[in-house]
C-alpha positions in Angstrom: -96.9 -154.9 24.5 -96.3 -158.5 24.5 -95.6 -159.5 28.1 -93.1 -156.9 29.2 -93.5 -152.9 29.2 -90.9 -150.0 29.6 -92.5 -147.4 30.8 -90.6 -143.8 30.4 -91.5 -141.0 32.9 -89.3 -138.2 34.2 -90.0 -136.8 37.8 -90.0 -133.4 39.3 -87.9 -132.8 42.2 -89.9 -133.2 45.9 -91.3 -136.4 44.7 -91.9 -139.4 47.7 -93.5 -141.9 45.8 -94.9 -143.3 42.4 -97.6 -145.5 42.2 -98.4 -147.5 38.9 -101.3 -149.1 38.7 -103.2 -151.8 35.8 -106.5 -152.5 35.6 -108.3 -154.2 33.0 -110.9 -152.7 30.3 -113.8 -152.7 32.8 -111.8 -151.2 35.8 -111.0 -153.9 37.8 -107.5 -153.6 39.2 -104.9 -156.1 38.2 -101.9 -155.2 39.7 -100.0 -152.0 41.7 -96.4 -151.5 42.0 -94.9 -148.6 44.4 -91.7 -147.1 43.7 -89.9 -145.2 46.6 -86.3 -145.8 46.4 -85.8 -144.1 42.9 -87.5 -141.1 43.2 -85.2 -138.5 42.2 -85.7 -135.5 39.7 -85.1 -136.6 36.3 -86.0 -139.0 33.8 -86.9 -142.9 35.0 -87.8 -146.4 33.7 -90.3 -148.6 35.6 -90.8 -152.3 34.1 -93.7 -154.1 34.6 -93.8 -157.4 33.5 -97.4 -158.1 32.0 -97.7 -160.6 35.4 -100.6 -159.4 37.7 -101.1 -159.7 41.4 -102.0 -163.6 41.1 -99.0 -164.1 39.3 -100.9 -165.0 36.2 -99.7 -163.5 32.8 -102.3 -161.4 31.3 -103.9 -162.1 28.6 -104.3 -160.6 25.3 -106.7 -157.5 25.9 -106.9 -154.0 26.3 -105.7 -152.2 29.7 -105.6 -148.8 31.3 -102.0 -148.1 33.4 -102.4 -145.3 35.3 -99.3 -143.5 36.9 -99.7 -140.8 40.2 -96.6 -139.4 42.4 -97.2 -138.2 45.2 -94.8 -135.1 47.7 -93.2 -135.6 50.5 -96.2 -134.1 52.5 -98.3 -137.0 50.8 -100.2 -134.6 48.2 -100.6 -136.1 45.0 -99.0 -133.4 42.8 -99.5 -135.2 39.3 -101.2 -138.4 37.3 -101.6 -139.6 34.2 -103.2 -142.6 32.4 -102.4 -144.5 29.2 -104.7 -147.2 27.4 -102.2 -150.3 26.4 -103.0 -153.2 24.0 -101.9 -156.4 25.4 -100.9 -158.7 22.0 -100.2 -162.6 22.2 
């Protein structure tokens, strides 16, 4: 990516929250995001904006973003992570 990411997921039904989270290649963690108000069954879009919790753009590296949702009981019920290349 080159600032600014899409990222594509599609949700099972029961789902409270989704948590997206970006650290950096040594897992440190840049940046969280929380999404609760669009958590319906179906498929979603979730930008982040290659800005991290500073408010500093991130630099040209390699990243891991890391994706969990949890029920409305508060179990997480599914994850995933994804290794993203950061290109200036």
């Amino acid at each position: 990516f080159a600032g600014k990411i899409n990222i594509h997921y599609r949700l099972p039904a029961g789902i409270r929250e989704v948590r997206f989270t970006l650290y950096n290649i040594q897992g440190r963690q840049l940046w969280q995001g929380i999404e609760r108000n669009n958590t319906l069954a179906g498929e979603h879009i979730y930008h982040l904006s290659g800005i991290n919790a500073q408010g500093a753009v991130l630099p040209a590296g390699v990243y891991i973003i890391r994706m969990s949702a949890q029920n409305a009981a508060g179990k997480r019920i599914f994850g995933g992570e994804k290794r993203i290349t950061c290109l200036k």
